[in-house]
C-alpha positions in Angstrom: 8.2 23.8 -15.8 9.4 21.2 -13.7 13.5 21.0 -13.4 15.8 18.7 -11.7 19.2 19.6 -12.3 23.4 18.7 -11.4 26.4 20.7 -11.8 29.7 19.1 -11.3 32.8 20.7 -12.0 33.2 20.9 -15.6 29.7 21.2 -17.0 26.4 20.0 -15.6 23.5 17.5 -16.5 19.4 19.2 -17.1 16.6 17.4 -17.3 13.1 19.7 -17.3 9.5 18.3 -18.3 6.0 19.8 -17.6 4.4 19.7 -14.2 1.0 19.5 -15.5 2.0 16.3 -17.5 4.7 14.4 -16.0 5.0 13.4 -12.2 8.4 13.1 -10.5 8.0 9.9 -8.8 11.9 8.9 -8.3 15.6 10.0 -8.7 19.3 9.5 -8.4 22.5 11.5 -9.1 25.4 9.8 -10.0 29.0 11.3 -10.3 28.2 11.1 -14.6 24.2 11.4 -14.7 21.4 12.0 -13.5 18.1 9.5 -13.0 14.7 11.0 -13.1 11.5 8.3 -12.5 8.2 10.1 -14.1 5.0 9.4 -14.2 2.5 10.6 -17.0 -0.7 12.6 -15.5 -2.9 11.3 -18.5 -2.7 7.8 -18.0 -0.5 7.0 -15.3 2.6 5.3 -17.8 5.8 5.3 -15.7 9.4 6.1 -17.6 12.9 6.9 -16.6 15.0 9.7 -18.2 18.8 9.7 -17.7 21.1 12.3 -18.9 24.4 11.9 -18.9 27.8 13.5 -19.4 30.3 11.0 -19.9 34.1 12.0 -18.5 36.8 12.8 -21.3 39.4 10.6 -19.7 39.7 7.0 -20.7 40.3 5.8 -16.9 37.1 7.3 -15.9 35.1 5.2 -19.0 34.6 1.9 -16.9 33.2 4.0 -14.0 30.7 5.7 -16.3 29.0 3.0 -17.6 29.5 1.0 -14.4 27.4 3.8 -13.4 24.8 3.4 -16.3 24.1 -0.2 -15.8 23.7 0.4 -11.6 21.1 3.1 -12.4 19.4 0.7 -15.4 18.8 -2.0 -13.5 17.0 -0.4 -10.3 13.7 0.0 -12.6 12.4 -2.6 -15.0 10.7 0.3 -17.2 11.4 2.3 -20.8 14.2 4.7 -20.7 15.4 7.5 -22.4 19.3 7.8 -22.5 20.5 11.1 -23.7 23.2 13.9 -23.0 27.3 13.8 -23.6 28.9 10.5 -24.0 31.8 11.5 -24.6 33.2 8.1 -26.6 33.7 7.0 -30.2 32.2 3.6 -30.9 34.2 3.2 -34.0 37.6 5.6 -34.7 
């Protein structure tokens, strides 16, 4: 098992895939998430996984997905977004 991992001060951000599968090629940690480039074993197909955890606070919103859109456009490749957003689309 293969684990890159954060921990800020109020909770922390996990990502873990399988060594004998998935090759870390790439990554970045942000103050909100963390950006892991892998790269499959079986047939060489490159993909980025982000997890986040947004911040609570609404003056911290613009920051986090500033931060989501730096780290999206550094790889023209399929991602998978996941983790705590913390935000309500629609009250």
């Amino acid at each position: 098992m293969a684990v890159f991992a954060f921990s800020g001060r109020l909770g922390g951000i996990i990502i873990i895939w399988d060594p004998q599968v998935l090759e870390l090629v790439d990554s970045y940690i942000g103050t909100f998430s963390v950006c892991c480039k892998l790269k499959s074993l079986f047939d060489d197909f490159v993909r980025v996984l982000l997890g986040v955890y947004g911040p609570n606070g609404d003056n911290l919103r613009s920051a986090f997905f500033e931060e989501l859109v730096t780290f999206m456009s550094i790889w023209d490749i399929p991602w998978c977004v996941g983790g705590d957003f913390n935000v309500v689309r629609f009250p």
